[in-house]
Biopython code that builds the backbone (N, CA, C, O; Angstrom):
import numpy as np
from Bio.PDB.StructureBuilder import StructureBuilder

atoms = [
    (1, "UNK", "N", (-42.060, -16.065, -24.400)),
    (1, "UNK", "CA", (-41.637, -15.544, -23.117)),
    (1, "UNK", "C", (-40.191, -15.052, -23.224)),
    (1, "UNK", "O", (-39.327, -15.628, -23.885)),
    (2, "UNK", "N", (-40.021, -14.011, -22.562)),
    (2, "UNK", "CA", (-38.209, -13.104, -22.888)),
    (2, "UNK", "C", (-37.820, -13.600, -21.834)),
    (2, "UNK", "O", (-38.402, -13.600, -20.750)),
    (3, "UNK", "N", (-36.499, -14.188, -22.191)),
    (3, "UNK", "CA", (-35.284, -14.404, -20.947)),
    (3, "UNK", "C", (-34.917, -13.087, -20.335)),
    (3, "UNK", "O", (-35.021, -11.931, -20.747)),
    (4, "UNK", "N", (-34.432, -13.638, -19.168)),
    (4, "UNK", "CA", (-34.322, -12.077, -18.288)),
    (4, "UNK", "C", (-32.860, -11.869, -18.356)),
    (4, "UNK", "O", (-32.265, -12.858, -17.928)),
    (5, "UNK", "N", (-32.240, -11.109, -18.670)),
    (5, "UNK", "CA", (-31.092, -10.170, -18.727)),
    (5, "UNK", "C", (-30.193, -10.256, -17.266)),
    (5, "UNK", "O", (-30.317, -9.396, -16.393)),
    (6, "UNK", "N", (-29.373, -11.299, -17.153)),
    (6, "UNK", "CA", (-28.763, -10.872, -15.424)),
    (6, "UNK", "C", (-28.132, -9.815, -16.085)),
    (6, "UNK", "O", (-28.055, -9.569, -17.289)),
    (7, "UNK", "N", (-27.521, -8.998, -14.724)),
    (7, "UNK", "CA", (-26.820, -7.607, -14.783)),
    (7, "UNK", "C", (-25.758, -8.494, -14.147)),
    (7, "UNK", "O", (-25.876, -9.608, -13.637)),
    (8, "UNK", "N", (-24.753, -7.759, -14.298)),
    (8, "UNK", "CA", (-23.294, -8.002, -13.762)),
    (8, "UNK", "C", (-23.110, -6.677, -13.435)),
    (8, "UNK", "O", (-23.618, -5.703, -13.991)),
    (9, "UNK", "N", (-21.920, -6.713, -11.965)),
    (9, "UNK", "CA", (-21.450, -5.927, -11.211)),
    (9, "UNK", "C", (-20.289, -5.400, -12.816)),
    (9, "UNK", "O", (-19.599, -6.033, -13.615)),
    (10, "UNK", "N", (-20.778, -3.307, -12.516)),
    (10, "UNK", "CA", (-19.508, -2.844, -13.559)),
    (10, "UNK", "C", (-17.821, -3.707, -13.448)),
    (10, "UNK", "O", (-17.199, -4.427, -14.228)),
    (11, "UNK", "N", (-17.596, -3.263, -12.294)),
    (11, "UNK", "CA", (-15.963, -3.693, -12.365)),
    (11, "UNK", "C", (-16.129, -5.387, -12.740)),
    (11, "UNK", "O", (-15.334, -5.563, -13.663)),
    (12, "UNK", "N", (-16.582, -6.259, -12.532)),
    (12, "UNK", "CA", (-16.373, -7.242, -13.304)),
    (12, "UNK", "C", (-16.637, -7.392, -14.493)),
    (12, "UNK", "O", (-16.115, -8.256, -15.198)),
    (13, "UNK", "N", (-17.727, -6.332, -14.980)),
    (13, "UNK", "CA", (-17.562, -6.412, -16.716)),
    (13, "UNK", "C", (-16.395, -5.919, -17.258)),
    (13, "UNK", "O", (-15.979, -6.382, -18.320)),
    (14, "UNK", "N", (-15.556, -4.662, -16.421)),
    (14, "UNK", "CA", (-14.444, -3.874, -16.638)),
    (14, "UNK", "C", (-13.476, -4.771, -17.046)),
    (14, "UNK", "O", (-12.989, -5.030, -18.147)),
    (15, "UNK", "N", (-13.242, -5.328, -15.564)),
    (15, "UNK", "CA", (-12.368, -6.851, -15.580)),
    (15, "UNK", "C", (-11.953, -7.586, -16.619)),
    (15, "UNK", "O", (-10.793, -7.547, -17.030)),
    (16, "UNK", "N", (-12.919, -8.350, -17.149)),
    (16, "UNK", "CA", (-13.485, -9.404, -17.696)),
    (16, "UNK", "C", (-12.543, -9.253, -19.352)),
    (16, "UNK", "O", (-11.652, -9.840, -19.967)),
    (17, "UNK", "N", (-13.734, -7.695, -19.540)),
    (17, "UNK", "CA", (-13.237, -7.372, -21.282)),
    (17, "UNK", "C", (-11.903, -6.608, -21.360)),
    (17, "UNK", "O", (-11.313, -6.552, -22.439)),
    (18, "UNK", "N", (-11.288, -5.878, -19.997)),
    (18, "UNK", "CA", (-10.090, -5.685, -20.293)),
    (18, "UNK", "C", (-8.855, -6.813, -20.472)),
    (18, "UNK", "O", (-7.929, -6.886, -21.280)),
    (19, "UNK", "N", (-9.364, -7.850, -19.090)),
    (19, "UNK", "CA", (-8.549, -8.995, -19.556)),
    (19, "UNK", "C", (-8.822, -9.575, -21.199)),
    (19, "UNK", "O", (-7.929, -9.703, -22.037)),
    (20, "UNK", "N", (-9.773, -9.775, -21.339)),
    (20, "UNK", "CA", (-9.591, -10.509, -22.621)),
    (20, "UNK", "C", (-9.076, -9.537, -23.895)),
    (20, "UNK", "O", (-9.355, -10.122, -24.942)),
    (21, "UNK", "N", (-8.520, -8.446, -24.116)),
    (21, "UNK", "CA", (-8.213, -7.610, -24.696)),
    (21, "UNK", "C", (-6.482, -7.669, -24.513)),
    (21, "UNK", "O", (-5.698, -7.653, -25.462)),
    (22, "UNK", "N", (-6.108, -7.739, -23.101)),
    (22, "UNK", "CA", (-4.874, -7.570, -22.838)),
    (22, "UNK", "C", (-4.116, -8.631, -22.648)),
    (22, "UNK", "O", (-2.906, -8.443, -22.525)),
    (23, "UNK", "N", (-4.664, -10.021, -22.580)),
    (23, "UNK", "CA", (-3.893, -11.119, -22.561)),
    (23, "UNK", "C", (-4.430, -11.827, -23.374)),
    (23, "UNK", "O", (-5.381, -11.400, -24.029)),
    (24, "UNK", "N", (-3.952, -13.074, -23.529)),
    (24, "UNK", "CA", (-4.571, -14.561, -24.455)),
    (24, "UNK", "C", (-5.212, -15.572, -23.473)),
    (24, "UNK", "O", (-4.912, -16.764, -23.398)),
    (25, "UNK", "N", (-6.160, -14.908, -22.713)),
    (25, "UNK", "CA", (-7.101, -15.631, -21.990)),
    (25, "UNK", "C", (-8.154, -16.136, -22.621)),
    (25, "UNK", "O", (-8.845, -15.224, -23.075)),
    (26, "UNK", "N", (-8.631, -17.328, -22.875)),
    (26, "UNK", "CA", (-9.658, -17.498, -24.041)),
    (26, "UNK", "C", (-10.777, -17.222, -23.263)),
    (26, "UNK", "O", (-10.641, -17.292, -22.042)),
    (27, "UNK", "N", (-12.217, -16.820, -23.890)),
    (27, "UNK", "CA", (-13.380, -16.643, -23.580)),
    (27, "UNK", "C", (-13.899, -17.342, -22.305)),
    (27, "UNK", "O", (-14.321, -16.774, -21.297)),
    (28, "UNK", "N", (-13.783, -18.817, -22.541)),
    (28, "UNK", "CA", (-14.074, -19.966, -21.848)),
    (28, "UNK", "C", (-13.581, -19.609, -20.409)),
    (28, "UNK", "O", (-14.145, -19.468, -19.324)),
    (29, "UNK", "N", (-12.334, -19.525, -20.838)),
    (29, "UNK", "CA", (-11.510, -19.497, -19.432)),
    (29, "UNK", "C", (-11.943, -18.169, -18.505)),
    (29, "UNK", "O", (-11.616, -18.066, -17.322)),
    (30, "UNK", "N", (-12.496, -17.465, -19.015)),
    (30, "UNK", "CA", (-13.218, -16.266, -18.238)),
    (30, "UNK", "C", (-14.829, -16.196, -18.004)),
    (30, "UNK", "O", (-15.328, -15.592, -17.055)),
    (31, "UNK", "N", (-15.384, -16.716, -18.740)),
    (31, "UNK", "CA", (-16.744, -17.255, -18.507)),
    (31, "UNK", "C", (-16.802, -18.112, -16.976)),
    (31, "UNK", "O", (-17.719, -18.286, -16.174)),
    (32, "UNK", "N", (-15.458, -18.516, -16.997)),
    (32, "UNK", "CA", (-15.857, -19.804, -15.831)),
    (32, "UNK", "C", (-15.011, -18.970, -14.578)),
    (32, "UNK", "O", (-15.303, -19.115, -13.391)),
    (33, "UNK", "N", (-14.101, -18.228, -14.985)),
    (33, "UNK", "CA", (-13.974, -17.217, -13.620)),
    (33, "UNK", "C", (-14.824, -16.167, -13.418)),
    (33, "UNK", "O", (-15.102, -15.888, -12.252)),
    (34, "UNK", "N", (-15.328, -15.484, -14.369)),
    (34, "UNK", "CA", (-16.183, -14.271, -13.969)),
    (34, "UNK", "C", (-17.420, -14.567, -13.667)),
    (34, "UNK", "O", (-18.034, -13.815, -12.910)),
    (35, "UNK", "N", (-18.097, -15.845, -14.254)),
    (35, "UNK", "CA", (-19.084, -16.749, -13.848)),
    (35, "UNK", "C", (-20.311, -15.954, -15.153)),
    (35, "UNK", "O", (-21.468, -16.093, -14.755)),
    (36, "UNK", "N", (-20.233, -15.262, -16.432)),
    (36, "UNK", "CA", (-21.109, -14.561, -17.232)),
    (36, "UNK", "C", (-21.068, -15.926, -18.934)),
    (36, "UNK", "O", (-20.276, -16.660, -19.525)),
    (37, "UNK", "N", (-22.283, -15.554, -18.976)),
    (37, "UNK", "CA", (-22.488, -17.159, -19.666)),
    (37, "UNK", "C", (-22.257, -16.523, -21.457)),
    (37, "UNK", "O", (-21.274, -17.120, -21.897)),
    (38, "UNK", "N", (-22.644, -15.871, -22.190)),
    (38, "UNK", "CA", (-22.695, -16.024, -23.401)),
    (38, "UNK", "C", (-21.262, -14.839, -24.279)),
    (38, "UNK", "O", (-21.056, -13.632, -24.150)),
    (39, "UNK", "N", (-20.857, -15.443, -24.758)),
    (39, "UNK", "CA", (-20.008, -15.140, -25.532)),
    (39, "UNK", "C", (-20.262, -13.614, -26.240)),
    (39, "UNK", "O", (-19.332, -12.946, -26.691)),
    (40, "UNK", "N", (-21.764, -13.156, -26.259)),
    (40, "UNK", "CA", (-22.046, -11.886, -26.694)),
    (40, "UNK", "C", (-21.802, -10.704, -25.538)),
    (40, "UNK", "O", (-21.499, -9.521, -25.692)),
    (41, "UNK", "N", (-21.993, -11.302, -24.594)),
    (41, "UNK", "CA", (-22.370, -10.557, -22.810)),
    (41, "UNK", "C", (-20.593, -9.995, -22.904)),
    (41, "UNK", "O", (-20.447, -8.803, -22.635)),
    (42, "UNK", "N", (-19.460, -10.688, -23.218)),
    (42, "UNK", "CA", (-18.160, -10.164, -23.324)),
    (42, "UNK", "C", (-18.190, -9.426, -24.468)),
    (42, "UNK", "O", (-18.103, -8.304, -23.968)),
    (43, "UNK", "N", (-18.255, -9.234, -25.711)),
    (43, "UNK", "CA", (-18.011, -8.667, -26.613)),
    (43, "UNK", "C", (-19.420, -6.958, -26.446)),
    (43, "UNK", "O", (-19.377, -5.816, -26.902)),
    (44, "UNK", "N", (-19.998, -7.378, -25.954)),
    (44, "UNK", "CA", (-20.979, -6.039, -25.442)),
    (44, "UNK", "C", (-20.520, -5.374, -24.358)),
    (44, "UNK", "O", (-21.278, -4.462, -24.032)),
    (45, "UNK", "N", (-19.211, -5.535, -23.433)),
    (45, "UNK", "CA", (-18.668, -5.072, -22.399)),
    (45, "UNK", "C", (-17.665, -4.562, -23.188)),
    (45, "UNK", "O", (-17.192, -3.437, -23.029)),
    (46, "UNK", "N", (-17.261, -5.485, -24.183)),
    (46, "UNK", "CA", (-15.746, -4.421, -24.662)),
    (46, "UNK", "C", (-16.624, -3.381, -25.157)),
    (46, "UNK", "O", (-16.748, -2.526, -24.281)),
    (47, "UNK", "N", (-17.221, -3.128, -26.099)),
    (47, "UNK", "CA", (-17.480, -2.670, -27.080)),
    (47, "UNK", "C", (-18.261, -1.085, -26.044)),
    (47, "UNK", "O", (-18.086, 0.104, -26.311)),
    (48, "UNK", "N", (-19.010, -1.621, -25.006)),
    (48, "UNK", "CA", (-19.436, -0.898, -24.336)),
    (48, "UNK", "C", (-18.679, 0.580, -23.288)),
    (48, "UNK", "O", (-18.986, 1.760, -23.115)),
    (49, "UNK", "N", (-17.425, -0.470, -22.728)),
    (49, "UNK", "CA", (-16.123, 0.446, -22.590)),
    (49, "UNK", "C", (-15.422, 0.634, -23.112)),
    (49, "UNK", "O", (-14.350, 0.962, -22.604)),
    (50, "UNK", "N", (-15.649, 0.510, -24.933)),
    (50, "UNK", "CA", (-15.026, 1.251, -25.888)),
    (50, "UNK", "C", (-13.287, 1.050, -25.602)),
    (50, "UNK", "O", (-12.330, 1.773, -25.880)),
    (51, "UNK", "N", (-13.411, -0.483, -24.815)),
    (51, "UNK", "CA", (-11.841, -1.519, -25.105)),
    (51, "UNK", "C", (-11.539, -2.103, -26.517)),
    (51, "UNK", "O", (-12.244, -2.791, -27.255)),
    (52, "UNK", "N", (-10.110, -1.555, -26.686)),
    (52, "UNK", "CA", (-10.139, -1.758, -28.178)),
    (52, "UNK", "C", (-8.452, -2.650, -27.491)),
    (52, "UNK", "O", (-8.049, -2.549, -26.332)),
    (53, "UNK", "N", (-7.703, -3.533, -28.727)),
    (53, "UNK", "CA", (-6.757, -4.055, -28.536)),
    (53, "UNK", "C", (-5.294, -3.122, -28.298)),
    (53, "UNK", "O", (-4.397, -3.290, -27.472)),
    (54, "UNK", "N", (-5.460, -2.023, -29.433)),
    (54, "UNK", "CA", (-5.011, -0.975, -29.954)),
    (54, "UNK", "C", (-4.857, 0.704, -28.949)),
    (54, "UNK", "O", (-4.208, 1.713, -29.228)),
    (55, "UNK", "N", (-5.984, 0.323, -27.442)),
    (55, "UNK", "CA", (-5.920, 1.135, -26.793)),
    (55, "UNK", "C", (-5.360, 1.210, -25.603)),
    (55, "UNK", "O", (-5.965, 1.742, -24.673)),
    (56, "UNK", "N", (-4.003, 0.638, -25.441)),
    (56, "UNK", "CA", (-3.898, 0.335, -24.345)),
    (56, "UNK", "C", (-3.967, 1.640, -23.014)),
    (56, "UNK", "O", (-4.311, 1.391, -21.859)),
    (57, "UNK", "N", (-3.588, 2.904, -23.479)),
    (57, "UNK", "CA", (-3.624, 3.324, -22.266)),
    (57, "UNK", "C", (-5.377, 3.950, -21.447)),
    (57, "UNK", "O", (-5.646, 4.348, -20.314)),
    (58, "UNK", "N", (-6.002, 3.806, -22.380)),
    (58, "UNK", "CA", (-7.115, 3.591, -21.462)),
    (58, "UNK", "C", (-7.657, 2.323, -20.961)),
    (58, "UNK", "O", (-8.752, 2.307, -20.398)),
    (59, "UNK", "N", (-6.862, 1.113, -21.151)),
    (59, "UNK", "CA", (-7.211, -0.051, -20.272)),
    (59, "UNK", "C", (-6.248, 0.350, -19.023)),
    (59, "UNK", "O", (-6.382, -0.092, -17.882)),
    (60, "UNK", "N", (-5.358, 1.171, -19.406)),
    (60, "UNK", "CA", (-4.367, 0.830, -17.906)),
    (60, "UNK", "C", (-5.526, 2.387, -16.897)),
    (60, "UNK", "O", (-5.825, 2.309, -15.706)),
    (61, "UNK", "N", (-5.837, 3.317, -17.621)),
    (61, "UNK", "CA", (-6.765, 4.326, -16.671)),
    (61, "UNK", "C", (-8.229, 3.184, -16.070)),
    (61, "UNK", "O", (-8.620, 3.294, -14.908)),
    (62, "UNK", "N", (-8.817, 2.263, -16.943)),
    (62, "UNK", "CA", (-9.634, 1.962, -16.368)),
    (62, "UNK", "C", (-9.109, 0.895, -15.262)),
    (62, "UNK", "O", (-9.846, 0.735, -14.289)),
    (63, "UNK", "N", (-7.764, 0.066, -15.328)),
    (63, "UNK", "CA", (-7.516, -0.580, -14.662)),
    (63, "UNK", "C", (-7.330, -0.331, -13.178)),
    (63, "UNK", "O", (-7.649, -1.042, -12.225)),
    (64, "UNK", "N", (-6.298, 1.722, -13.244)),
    (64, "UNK", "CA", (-6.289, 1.831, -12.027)),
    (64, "UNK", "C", (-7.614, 2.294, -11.344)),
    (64, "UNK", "O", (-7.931, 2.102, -10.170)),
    (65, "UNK", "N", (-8.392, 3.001, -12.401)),
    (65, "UNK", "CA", (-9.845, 3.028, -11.753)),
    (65, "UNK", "C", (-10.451, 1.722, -11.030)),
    (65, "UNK", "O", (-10.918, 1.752, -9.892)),
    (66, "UNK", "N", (-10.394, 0.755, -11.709)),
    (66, "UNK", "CA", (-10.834, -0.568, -10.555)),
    (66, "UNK", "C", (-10.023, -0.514, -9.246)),
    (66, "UNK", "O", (-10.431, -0.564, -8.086)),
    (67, "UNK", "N", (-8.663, -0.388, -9.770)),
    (67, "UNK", "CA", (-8.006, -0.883, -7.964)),
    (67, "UNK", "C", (-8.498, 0.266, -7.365)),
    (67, "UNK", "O", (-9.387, 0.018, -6.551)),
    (68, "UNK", "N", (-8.168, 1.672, -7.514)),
    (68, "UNK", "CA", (-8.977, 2.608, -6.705)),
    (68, "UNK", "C", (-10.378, 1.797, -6.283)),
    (68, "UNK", "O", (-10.818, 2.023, -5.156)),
    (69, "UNK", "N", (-11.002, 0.980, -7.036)),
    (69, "UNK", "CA", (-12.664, 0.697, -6.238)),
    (69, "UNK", "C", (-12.258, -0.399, -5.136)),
    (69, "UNK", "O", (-12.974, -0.269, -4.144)),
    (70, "UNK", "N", (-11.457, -1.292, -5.029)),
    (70, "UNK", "CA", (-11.173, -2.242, -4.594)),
    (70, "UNK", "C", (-10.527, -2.345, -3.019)),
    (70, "UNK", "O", (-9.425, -2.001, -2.590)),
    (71, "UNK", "N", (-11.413, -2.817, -2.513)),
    (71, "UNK", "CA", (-10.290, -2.565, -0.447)),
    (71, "UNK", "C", (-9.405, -3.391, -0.605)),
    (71, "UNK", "O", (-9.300, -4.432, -1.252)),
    (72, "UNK", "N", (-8.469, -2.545, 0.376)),
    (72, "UNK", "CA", (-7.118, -3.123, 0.883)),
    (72, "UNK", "C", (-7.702, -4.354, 2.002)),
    (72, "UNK", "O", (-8.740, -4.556, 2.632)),
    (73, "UNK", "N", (-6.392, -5.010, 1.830)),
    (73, "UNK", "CA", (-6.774, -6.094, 3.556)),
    (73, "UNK", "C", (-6.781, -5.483, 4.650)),
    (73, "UNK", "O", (-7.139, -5.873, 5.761)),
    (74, "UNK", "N", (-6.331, -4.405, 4.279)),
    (74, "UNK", "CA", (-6.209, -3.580, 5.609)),
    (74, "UNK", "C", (-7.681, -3.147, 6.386)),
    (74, "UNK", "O", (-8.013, -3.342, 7.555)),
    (75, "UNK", "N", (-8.561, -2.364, 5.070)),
    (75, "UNK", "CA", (-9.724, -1.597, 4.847)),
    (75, "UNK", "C", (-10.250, -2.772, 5.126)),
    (75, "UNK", "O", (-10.610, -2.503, 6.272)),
    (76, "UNK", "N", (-10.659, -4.150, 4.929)),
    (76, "UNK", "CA", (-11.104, -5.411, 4.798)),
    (76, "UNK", "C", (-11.214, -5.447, 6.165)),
    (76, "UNK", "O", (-12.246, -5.050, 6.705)),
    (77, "UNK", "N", (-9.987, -6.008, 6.998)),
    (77, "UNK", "CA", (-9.749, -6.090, 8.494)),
    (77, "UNK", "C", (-10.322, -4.696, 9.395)),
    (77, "UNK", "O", (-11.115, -4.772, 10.332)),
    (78, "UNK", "N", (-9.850, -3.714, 8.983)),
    (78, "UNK", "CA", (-10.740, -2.832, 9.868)),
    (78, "UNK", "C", (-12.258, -2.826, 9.722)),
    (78, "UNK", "O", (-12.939, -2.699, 10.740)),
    (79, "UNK", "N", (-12.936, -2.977, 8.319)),
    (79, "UNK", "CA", (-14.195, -2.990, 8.407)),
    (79, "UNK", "C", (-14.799, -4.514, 9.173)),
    (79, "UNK", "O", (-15.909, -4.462, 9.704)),
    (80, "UNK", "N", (-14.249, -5.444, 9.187)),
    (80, "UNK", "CA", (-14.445, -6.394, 9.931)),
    (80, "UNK", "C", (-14.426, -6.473, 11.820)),
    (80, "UNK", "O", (-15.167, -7.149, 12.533)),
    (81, "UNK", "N", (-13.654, -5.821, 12.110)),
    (81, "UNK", "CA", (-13.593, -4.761, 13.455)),
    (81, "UNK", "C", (-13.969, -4.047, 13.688)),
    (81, "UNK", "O", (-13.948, -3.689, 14.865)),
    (82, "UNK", "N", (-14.636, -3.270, 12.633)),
    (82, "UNK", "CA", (-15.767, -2.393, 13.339)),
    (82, "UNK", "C", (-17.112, -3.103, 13.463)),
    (82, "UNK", "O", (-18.011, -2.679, 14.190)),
    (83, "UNK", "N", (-17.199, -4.133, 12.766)),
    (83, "UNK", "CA", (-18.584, -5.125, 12.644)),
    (83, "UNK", "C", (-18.095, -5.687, 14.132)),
    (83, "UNK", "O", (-18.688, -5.050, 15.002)),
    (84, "UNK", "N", (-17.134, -6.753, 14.732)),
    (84, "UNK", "CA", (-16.874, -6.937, 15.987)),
    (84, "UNK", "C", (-17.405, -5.965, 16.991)),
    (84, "UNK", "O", (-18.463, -6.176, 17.583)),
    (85, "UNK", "N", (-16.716, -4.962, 17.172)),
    (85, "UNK", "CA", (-16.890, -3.848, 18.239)),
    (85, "UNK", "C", (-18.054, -3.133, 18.577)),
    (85, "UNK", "O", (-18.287, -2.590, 19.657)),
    (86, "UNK", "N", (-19.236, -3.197, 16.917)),
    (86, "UNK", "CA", (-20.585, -2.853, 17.024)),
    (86, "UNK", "C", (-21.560, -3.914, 17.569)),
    (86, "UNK", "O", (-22.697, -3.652, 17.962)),
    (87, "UNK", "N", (-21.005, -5.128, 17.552)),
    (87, "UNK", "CA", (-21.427, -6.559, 18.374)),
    (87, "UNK", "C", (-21.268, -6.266, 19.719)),
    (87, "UNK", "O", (-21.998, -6.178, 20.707)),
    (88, "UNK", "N", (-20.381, -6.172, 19.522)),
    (88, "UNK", "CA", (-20.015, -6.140, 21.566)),
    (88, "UNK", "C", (-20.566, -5.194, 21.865)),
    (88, "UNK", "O", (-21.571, -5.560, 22.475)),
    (89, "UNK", "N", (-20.514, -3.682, 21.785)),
    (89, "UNK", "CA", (-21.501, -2.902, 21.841)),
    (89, "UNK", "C", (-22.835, -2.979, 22.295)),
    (89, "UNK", "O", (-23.373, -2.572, 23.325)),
    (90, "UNK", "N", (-23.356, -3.733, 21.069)),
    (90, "UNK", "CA", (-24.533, -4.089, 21.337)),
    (90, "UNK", "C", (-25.046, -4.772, 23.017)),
    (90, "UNK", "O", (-25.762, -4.306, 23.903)),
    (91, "UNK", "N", (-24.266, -6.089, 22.883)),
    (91, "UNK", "CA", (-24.125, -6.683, 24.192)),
    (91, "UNK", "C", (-24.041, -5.771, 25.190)),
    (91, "UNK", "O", (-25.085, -5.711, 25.839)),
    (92, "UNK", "N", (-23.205, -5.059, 25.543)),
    (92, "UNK", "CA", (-22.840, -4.289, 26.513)),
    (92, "UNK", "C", (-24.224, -3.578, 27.240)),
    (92, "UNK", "O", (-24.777, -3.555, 28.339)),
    (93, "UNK", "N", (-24.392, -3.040, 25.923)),
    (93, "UNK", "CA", (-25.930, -1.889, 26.212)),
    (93, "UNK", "C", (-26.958, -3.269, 26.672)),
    (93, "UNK", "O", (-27.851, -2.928, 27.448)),
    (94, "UNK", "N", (-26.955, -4.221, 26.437)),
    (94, "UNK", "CA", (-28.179, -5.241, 27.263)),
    (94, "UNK", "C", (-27.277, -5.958, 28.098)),
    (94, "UNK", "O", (-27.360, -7.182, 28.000)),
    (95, "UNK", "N", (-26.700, -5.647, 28.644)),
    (95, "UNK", "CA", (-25.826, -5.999, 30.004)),
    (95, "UNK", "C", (-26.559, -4.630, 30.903)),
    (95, "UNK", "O", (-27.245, -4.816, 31.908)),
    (96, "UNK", "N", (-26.312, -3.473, 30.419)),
    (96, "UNK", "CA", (-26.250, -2.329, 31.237)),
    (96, "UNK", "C", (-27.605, -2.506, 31.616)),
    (96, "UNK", "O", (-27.779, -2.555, 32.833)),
    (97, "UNK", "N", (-28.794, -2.634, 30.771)),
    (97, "UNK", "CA", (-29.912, -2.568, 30.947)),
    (97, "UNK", "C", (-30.549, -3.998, 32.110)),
    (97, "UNK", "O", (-31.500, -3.863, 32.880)),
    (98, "UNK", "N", (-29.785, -5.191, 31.951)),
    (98, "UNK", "CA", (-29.877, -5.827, 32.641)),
    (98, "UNK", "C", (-29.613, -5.405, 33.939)),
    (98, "UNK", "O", (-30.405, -5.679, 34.841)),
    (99, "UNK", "N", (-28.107, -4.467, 34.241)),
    (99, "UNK", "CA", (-27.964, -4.655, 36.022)),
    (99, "UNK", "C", (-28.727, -3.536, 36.365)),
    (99, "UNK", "O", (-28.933, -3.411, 37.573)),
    (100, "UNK", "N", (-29.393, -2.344, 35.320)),
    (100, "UNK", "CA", (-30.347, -1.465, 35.850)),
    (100, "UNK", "C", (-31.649, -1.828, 36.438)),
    (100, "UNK", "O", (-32.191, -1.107, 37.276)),
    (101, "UNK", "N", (-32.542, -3.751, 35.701)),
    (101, "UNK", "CA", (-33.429, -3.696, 36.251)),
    (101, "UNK", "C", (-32.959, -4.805, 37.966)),
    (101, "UNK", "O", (-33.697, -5.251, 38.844)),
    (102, "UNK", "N", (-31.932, -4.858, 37.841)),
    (102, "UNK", "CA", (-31.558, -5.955, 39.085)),
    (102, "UNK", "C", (-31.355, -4.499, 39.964)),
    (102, "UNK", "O", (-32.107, -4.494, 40.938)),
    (103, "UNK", "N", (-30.830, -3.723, 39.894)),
    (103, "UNK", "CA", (-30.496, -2.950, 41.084)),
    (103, "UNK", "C", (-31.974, -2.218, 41.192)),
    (103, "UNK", "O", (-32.262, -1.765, 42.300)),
    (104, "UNK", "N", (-33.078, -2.049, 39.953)),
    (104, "UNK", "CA", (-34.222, -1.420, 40.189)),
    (104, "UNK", "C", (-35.093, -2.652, 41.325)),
    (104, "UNK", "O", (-35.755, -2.244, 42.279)),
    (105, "UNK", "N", (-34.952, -4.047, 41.035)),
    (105, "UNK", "CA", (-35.515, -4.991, 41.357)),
    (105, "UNK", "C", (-35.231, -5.068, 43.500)),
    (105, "UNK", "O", (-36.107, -5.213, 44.353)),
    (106, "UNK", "N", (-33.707, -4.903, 43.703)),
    (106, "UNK", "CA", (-32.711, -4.569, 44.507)),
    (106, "UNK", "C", (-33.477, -3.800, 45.816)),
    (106, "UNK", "O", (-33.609, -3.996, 47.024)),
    (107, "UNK", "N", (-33.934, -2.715, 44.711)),
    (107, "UNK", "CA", (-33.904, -1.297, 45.750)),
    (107, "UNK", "C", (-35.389, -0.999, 46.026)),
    (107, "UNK", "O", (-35.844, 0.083, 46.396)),
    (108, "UNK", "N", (-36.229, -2.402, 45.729)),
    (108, "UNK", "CA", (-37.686, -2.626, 46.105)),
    (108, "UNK", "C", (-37.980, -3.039, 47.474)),
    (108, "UNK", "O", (-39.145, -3.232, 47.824)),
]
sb = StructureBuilder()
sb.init_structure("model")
sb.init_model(0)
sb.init_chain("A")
sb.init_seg("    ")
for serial, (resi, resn, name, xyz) in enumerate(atoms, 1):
    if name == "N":
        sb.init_residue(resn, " ", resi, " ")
    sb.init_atom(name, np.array(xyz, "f"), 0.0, 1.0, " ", f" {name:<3s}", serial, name[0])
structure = sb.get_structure()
């Protein structure tokens, strides 16, 4: 029977093998933050984004490519306020519909 292959989200494979390329983070210590289990699963991410030790300025292009993917708290808080305001919303419209059948009920 074949074990099944989890996928990992790109930017955390990005993450993962650029950190371990650019600092002295040991394996371990990123296995248990990025939460990816085998020691091959990192060395198939470098190798895959063609992260070399020797390359640094395409770790710093892919780096700002991640923060470009990444929301601000700002983007965070507003998208969280628009989830609020589409709540209340909601409510509102079965409020409205409520005093339409009381005044329909009303005017019997």
């Amino acid at each position: 029977m074949k074990r099944k292959r989890k996928k990992y989200p790109e930017e955390l494979a990005i993450k993962a093998a650029t950190e371990y390329v650019t600092t002295d983070v040991t394996i371990r210590d990123l296995q248990n933050k990025y939460g990816f289990k085998g020691v091959g699963t990192l060395y198939g991410w470098i190798k895959k984004y063609d992260l070399d030790i020797a390359d640094e300025e395409a770790i710093k292009i892919r780096n700002i490519m991640l923060e470009e993917k990444e929301k601000s708290p700002r983007e965070d808080k507003l998208e969280k306020e628009i989830e609020t305001l589409k709540k209340q919303l909601e409510q509102e419209k079965i409020k409205v519909k409520a005093y339409k059948k009381m005044i329909e009920i009303a005017e019997r």
